[in-house]
N, C-alpha and C positions, 0 to 999 in steps of 0.2 A: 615436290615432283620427284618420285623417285623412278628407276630404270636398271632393269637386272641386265647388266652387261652381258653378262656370258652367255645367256638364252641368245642378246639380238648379234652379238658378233657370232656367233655358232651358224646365224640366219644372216648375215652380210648385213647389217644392222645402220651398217654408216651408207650403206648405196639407199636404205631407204628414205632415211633422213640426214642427206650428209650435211644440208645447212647449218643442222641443230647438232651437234652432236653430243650434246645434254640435254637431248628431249626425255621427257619423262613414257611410261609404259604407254601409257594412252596414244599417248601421237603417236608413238613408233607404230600400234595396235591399227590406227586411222589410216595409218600411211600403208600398210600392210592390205586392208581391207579394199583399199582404190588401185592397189595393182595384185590384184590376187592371186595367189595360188592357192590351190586342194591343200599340199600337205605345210606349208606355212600357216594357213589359220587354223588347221588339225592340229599342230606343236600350240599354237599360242592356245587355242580353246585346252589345250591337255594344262599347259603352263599356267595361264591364267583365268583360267574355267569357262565353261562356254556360258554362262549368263551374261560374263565380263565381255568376253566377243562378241554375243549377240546386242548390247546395251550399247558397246560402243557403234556398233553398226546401225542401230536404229538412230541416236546421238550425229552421227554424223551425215546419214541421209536429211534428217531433220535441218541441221543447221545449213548443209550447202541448199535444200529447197529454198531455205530461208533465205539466203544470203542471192542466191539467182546469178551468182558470179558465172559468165559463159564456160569459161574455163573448166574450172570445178566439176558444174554441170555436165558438160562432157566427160569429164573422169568417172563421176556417181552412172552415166547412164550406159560406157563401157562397163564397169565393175559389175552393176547390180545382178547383168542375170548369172554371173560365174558365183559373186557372190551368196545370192539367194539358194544359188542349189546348192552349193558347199554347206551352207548352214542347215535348208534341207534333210543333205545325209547325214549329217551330223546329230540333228533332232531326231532320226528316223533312227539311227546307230544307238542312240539312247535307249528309246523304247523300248 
């Protein structure tokens, strides 16, 4: 599990995941993804490519449907439409 410090402290790294704070890239990526911001997933797709961002994104939709936890649920179904069109212009920004 590894984790580039200086990217997620630059991005308040520890408010995202303060339980863990040896979480590796991904969780931080996850954690990042369910309380979204524009130019937070714009640094992390620059940092660690927007395939890595959109993968996790699909990854973690998948598992909370799977898991059905209320909770959770509630987070994926705030995030997703911020989410969805962040990744949107992001795609669209490509082309």
């Amino acid at each position: 599990m590894s984790r580039d410090d200086k990217f997620w402290k630059s991005h308040n790294g520890i408010g995202l995941v303060w339980s863990n704070p040896q979480a590796g890239d991904d969780v931080m990526i996850a954690k990042a993804l369910l309380q979204p911001s524009f130019h937070l997933l714009l640094d992390i797709a620059d940092r660690f490519g927007f395939d890595r961002l959109k993968s996790q994104w699909d990854k973690l939709q998948t598992g909370i449907e799977k898991s059905g936890y209320p909770e959770e649920m509630r987070q994926l179904e705030q995030a997703r439409p911020i989410v969805t069109r962040c990744i949107d212009h992001m795609e669209e920004a490509i082309r």
